[in-house]
N, C-alpha and C positions, 0 to 999 in steps of 0.2 A: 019790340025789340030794343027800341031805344032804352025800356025800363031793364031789359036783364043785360046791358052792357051798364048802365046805372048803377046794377045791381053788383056788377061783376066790379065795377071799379070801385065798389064801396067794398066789397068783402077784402078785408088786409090780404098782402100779399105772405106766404110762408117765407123766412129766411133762410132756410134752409134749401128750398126746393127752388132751383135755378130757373129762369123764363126757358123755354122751350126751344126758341132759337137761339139763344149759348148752348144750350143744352147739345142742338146738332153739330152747330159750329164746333166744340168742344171735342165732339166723339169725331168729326172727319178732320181734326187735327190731328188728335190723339190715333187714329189708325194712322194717318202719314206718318207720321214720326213712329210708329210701332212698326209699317211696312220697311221705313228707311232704314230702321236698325236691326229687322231682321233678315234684308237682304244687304247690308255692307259692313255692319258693326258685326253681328252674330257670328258669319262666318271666320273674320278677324278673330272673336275671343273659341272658337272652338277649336280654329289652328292653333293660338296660343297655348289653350289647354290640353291636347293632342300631342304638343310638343315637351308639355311641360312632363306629362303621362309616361310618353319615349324615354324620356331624359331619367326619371325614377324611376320606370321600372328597367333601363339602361345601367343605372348605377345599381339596381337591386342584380342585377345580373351580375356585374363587374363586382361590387360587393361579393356574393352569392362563389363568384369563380377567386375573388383574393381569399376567398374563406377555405376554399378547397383547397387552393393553392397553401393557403397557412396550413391546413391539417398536414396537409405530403410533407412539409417543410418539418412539422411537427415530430409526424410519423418518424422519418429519414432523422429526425434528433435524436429520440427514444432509440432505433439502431444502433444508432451506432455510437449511443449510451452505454445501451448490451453489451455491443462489441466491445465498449473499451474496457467495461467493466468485468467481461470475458477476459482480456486479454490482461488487465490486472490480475485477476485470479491468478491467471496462469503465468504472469510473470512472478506472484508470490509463491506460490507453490514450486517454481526453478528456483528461487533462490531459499526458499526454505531445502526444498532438495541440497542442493550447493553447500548451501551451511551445514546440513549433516553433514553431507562428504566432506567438507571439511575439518571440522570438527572429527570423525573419525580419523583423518589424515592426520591432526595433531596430537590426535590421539597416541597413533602410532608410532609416530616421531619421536611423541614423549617418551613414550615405552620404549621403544629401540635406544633414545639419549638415557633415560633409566639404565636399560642394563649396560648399554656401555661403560657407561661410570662406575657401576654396580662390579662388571669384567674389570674395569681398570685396577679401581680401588681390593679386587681382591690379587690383582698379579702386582699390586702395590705393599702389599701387606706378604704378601710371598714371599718380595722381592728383599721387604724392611727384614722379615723372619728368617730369611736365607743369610739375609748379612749379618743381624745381629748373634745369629745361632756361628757364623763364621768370625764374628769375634767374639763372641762368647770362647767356643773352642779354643782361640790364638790367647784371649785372658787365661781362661782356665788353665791350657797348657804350658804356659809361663808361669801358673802359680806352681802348677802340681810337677816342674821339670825344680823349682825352685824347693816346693816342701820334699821331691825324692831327694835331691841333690843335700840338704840336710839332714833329710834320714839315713842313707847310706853314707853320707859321711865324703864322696867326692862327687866333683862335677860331674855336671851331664853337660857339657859345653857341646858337645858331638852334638851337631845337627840331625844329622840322622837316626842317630840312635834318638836324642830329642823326641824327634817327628812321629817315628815306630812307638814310643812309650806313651804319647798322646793321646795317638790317632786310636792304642789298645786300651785304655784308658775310656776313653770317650765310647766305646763302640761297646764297651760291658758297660755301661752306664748306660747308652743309649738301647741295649739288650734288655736289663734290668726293667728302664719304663716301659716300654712296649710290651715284657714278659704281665707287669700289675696293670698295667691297661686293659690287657685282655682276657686278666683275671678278673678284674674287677665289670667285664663286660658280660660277659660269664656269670659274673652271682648277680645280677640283673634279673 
């Protein structure tokens, strides 16, 4: 016996491979500290992580509901987009309405201020033709009371006689054109 413990303390020891008693010592360490941290550490890092899990998928929900909340918010924009873009429509389409009516409105105005002026100007032209045709007459009859009164050789100072010799005068003259007026309407 004494030669194979001889034996045993000649053959080098492995470096690698630990003496036997570290070896156990070693492993009934190593489970105390593996018992102690998984009955007082473990439970600590699994609430941790537990809460941490809460907390994300907490905000994933609160995310998840501000996102739904943004769509309605969204939604409710696009409305009443529509709407205002509806109601654009239809406020240009009133006032394109409008502006036709009105525009026919000054249309008509024009047209009425037209023939007014158009009425005016021809009882203005009546009025110039009534007078100038009324001194025409008063000239003329003063020329032709002036060339009788030289042809016959005495006055026609007599008004009335005057007046009568005019007014017959004038009336075969005004006879005459009307007579080639309507002759002349006639060879038409």
């Amino acid at each position: 016996m004494s030669a194979l413990v001889n034996m045993a303390a000649e053959v080098p020891e492995n470096p690698l491979v630990p003496p036997i008693p570290e070896l156990v010592i070693g492993l009934v360490a190593f489970f105390i500290v593996f018992g102690f941290l998984a009955k007082k550490l473990l439970p600590n890092i699994n609430n941790v992580l537990d809460q941490r899990r809460e907390q994300i998928e907490g905000g994933i929900e609160k995310a998840e509901a501000l996102q739904a909340e943004a769509q309605q918010v969204l939604e409710d924009y696009r409305s009443q987009l529509a709407d205002a873009r509806h109601e654009a429509a239809r406020l240009r389409q009133e006032a394109q309405e409008q502006g036709a009516t009105l525009i026919a409105e000054m249309r008509a105005e024009g047209q009425r201020q037209r023939e007014e002026i158009i009425a005016a100007g021809h009882a203005q032209i009546e009025a110039d033709r009534k007078q100038a045709a009324q001194s025409l007459r008063q000239d003329v009859g003063k020329l032709a009371t002036e060339l009788a009164g030289k042809l016959v050789g005495e006055s026609l100072e007599d008004h009335a006689r005057q007046s009568r010799t005019i007014d017959r005068f004038l009336d075969e003259l005004e006879a005459k054109a009307a007579s080639d007026s309507t002759k002349a309407e006639a060879g038409r």
